[in-house]
C-alpha positions as CSV (number, residue, x, y, z in Angstrom):
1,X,-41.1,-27.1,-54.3
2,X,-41.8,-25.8,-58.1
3,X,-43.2,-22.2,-56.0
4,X,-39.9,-22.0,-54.0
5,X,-37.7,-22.9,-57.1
6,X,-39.8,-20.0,-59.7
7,X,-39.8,-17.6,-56.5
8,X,-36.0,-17.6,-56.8
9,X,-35.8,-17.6,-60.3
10,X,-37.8,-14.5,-60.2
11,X,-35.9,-12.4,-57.3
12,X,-32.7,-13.6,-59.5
13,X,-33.9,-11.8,-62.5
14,X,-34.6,-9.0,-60.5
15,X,-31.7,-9.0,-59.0
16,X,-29.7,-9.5,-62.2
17,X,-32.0,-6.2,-63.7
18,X,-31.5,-4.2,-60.6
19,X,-27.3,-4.5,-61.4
20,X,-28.1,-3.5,-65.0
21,X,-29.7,-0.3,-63.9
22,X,-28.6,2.9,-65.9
23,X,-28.1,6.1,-64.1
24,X,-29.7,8.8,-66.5
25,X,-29.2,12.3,-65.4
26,X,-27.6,15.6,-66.5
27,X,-24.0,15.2,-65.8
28,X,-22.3,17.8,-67.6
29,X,-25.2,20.8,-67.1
30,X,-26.1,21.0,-70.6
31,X,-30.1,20.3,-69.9
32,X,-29.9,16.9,-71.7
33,X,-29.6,13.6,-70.1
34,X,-26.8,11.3,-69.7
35,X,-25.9,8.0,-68.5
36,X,-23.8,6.1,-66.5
37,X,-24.2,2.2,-65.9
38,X,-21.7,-0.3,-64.8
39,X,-21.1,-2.7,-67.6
40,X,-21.5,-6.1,-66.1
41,X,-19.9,-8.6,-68.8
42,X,-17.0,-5.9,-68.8
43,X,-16.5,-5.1,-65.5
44,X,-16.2,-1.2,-66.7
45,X,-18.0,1.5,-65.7
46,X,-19.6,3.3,-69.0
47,X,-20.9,6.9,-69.3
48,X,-21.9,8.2,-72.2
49,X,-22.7,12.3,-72.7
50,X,-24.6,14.7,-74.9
51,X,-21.6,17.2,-74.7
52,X,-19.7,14.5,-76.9
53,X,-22.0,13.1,-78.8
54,X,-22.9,10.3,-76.5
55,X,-19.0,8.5,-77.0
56,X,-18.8,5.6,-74.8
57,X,-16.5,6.4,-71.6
58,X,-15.1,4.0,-69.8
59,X,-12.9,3.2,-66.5
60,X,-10.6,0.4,-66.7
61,X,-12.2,-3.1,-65.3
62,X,-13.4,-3.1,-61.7
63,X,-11.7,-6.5,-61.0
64,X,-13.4,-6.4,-57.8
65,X,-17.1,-5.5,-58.9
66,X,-19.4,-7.8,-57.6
67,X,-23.2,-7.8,-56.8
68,X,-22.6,-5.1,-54.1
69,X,-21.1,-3.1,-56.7
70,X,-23.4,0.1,-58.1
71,X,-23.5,3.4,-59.6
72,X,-25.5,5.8,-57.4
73,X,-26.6,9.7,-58.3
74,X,-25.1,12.8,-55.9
75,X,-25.7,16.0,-55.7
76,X,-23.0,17.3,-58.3
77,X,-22.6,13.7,-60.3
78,X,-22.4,10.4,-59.7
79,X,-20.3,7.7,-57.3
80,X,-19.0,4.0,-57.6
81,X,-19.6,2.1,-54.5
82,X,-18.3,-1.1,-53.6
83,X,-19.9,-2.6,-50.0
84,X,-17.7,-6.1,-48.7
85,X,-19.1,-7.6,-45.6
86,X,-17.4,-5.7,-43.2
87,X,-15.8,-2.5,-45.3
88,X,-17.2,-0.7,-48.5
89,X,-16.0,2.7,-49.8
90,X,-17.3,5.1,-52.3
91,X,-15.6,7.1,-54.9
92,X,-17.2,10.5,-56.1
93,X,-16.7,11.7,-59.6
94,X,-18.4,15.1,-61.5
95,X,-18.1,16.6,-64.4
96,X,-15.5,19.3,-65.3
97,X,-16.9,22.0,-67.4
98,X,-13.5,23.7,-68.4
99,X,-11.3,20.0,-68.9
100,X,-14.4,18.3,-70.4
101,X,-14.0,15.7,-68.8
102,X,-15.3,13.5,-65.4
103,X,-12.7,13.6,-62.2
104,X,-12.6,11.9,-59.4
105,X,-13.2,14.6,-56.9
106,X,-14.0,12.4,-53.3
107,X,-13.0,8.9,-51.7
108,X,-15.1,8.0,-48.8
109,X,-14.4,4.7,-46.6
110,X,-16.2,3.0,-43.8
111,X,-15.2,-0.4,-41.9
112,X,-16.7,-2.8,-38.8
113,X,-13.2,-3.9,-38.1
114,X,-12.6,-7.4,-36.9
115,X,-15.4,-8.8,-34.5
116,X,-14.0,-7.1,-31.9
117,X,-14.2,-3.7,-33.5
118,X,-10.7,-2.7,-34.1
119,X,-10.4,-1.1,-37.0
120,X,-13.3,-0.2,-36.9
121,X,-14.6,3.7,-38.8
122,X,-15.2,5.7,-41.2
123,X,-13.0,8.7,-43.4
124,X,-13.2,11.1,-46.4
125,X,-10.8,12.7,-48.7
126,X,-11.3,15.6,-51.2
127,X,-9.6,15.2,-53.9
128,X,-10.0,18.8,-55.1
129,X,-9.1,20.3,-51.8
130,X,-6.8,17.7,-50.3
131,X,-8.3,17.6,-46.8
132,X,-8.7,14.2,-45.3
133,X,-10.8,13.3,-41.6
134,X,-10.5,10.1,-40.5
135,X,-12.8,8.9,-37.7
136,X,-11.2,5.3,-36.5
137,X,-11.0,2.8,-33.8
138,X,-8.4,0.2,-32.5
139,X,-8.6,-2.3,-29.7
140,X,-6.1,-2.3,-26.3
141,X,-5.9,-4.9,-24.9
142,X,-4.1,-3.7,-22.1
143,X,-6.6,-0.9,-21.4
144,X,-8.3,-0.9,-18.3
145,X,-5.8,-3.2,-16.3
146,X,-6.3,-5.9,-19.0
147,X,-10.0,-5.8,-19.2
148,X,-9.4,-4.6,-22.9
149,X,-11.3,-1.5,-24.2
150,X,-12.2,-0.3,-28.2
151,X,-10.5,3.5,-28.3
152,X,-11.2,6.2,-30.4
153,X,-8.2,7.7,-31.7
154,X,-8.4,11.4,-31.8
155,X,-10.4,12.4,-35.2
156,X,-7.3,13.0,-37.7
157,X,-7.4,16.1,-40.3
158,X,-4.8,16.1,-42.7
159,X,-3.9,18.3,-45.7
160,X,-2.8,16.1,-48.8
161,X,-1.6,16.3,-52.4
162,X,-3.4,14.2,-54.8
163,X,-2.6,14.0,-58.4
164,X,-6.1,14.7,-61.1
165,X,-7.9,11.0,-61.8
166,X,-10.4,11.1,-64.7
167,X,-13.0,8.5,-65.2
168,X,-10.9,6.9,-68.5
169,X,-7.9,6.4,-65.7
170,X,-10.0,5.1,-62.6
171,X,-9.5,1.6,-61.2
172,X,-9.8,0.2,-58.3
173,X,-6.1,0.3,-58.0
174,X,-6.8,4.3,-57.2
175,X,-9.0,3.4,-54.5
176,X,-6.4,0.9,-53.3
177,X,-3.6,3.1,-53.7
178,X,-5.0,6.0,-51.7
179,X,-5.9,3.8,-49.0
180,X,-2.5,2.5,-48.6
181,X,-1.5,6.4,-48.6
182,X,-4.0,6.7,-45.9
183,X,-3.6,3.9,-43.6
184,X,0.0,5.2,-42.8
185,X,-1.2,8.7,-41.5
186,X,-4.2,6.2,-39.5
187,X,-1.1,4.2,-38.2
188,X,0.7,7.4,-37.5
189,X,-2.2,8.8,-35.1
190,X,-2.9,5.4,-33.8
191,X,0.6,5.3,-32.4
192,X,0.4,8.5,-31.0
193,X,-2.8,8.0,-29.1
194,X,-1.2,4.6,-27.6
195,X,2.2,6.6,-26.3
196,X,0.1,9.2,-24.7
197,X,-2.2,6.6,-23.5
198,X,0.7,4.7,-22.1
199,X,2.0,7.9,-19.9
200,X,-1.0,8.0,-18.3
């Protein structure tokens, strides 16, 4: 029993370090390396670079942060993602040599839907271009004289204005409020596909 209760101990601590783990990396292309962590106590994500002195940035709190919460390293910068049991997005954010700042430049979103799948994909938006492609499912019930059937609505691309987001503004209120902006173009194409389905 004492093994069981020090092996959990352990893989707690290691958890608890693993959540604590500091991104370091070059994020505004100076040569030297930055950081970018997610405060736990604070709830907060925290970057700090050379190009200003190493000044404690910081998003507003991530009410919603939780152990499936974590800072990961991309090609150009660094995103936030948040994992739930059935749904996770991740937000993209880079440095901006000419503002001098870090911007929210992508939001990408997945879900499993309810157990019988509807609802189920995945999308992405560019916030610097504005293009959005949506990839999601709903259920029919009717489909199939009644024996039900999980349709794919017809990949959606849409063109979209999104205002600038820097680091020091990001919550997950942005994430929520651009999803609510997206869900109505989803709902939009989802009703489509069921009218033209219907005709047939």
């Amino acid at each position: 029993m004492k093994k069981i209760v020090l092996i959990a101990l352990i893989l707690l601590i290691q958890l608890y370090a693993l959540a604590q783990e500091k991104l370091v990396k070059d994020l505004d292309f100076d040569g030297k390396k930055d950081t970018v962590y997610i405060d736990q106590k604070e709830r907060e994500i925290i970057c700090r670079l050379s190009t200003q002195n190493f000044k404690k940035l910081m998003t507003k709190p991530l009410e919603m942060a939780s152990d499936n919460t974590y800072i990961k390293a991309t090609h150009n910068g660094f995103e936030l993602r948040n994992n739930w049991m059935r749904s996770g997005y991740a937000c993209q954010f880079r440095y901006e040599k000419m503002e001098k700042r870090i911007r929210l430049i992508g939001i990408t979103e997945y879900a499993f839907g309810n157990a019988a799948n509807d609802g189920s994909g995945e999308a992405s938006a560019n916030l610097l271009t504005g293009n959005y492609i949506g990839n999601w499912h709903y259920y029919d019930h009717l489909a199939n004289n009644e024996q039900c059937e999980l349709v794919k609505i017809p990949t959606i691309k849409a063109k979209l204005k999104f205002k600038k987001i820097y680091l020091e503004e990001f919550s997950e209120e942005t994430y929520f409020g651009y999803s609510a902006q997206l869900e109505k173009i989803v709902e939009k194409h989802k009703n489509a596909e069921q009218k033209r389905r219907s005709k047939n």
